[in-house]
Residue, then its C-alpha position, 0 to 999 in steps of 0.5 A: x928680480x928684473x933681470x932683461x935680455x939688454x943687461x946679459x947681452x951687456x954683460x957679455x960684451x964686457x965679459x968678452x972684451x975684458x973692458x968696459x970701453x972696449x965694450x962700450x964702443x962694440x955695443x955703440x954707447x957711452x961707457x957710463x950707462x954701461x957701467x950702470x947696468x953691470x952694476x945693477x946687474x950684480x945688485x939684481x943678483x946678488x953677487x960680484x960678476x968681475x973682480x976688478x984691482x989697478x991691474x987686472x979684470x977678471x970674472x969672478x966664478x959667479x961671473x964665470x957661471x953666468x957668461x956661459x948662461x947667459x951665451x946659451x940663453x941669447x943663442x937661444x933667444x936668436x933661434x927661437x926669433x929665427x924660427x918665429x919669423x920663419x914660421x911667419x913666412x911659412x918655411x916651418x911648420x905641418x901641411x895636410x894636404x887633401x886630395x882625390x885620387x886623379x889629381x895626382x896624375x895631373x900637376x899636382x906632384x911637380x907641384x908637392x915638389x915645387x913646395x918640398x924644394x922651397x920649403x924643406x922644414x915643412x912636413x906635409x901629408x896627403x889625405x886621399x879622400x873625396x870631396x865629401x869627405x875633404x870637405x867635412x875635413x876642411x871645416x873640421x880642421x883635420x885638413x889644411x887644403x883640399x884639392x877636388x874636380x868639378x863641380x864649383x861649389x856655390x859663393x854661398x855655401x862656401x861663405x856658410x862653411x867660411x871656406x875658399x875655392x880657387x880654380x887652380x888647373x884646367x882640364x877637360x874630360x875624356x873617353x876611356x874606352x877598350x881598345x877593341x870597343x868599335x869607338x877605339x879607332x877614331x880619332x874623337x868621340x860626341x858625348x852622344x856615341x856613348x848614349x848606348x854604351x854601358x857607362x862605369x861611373x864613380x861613385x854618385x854618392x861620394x862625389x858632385x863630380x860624376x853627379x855632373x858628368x851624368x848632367x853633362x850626357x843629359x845635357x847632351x841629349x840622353x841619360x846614360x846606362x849606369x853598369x857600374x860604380x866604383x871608388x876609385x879611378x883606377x878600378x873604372x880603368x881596370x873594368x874598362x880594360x876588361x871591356x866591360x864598359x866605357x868610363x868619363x876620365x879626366x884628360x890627365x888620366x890618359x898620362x898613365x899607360x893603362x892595359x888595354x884601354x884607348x882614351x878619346x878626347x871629346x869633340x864638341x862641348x867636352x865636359x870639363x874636369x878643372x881641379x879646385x883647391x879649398x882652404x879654410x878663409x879665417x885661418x890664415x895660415x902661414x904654411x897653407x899662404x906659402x903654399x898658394x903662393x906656390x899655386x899662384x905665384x902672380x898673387x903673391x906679388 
């Protein structure tokens, strides 16, 4: 049996309009070729499709059944066209989003939102996780995009994971100190006013970022008195509050009204804190280019 969409969508316009030249007009052909496909049509079928006399032109019962398949069939098809493209253009479909935690309380949110508004049919999920860890996600493909801070990973290494960074925000570094700590009351600091200042950090093992900002202080002129390590931000910030010792943040941190802390921008040389994303370079996903696109709208264009 061959049966294509072009005869249903034929038969339907006869059926329709109760006339094969008004069908024909309505569909832009001649009557003839018309005429040929209903009748291959029923031939294909096996069945009658119009009961046709000198006065009337009816749909048999057969015909009947099959106008209302072949109308469910072809809205179908539409939707399933419909969807097809949209997923082409990435307005549906599933988003996986990888994220260190201090990035969201730069731009990322205004961002999310940006995406959600534009694009509503796509469901998109945040993965909080360092860098490390977005990374192996990354090319393990349980992660669509992953956003982390300083430092740039190497054009080699990246190509060898088949992978992409993007500069995406800037931002520089801070001081997060206590408000009482003798550096509070100044307007700005020198990396060298921490060098005897006990110095929380994050975690060295998890990610390059402190890993650098300690380089950074090196740097500067001296090595920094590691106190404590943490997970995450918000436990550096909370120890800080407690005056237990002074903390490298992200500016974008001190949006946040955090108890008993002060936060001082870095006068010269500050060490910077610019956020990347990374995407998979093979896999080019409508969703994750949607989402670019949303990024760095110039690109688009």
């Amino acid at each position: 049996m061959s049966i294509d969409l072009k005869q249903l969508k034929y038969f339907l316009a006869v059926a329709e309009e109760k006339s094969f030249s008004r069908a024909a007009e309505r569909l832009h052909i001649s009557q003839p070729p018309l005429s040929q496909q209903i009748m291959k049509l029923e031939s294909e079928l096996g069945v009658k499709l119009f009961a046709r006399t000198t006065r009337t032109f009816e749909l048999t019962v057969a015909g009947k059944a099959l106008m209302v398949e072949a109308s469910e069939l072809l809205a179908k098809m539409r939707m399933t066209i419909d969807t097809i493209r949209q997923i082409d253009r990435g307005e549906v479909g599933r988003l996986r989003v990888g994220i260190v935690g201090s990035a969201m309380w730069g731009p990322i949110p205004s961002l999310l939102e940006q995406f959600q508004t534009k694009f509503p049919r796509v469901t998109w999920t945040l993965h909080e996780a360092g860098p490390n860890v977005q990374y192996e996600a990354l090319r393990a493909k349980q992660i669509d995009v992953g956003f982390w801070r300083e430092p740039k990973l190497g054009d080699d290494e990246l190509k060898h994971d088949n992978l992409r960074q993007e500069l995406c925000f800037r931002e520089n570094v801070c001081v997060a100190v206590n408000e009482h700590h003798r550096l509070a009351s100044k307007g700005y600091v020198e990396l060298t006013d921490l060098a005897d200042q006990p110095m929380l950090t994050l975690a060295l093992d998890k990610s390059a970022f402190p890993r650098y900002l300690i380089q950074c202080c090196v740097d500067a002129g001296f090595q920094p008195t590691i106190f404590q390590e943490a997970s995450e931000p918000q436990t550096l910030l909370a120890m800080v509050g407690a005056g237990l010792g002074v903390a490298l943040m992200p500016e974008t941190t001190s949006r946040i009204g955090w108890p008993g802390v002060i936060f001082l921008p870095i006068k010269t040389n500050p060490p910077s804190a610019n956020l990347y994303i990374a995407y998979t370079a093979q896999d080019d996903a409508p969703v994750v280019r949607a989402f670019l696109n949303i990024l760095n709208p110039a690109a688009a264009e």
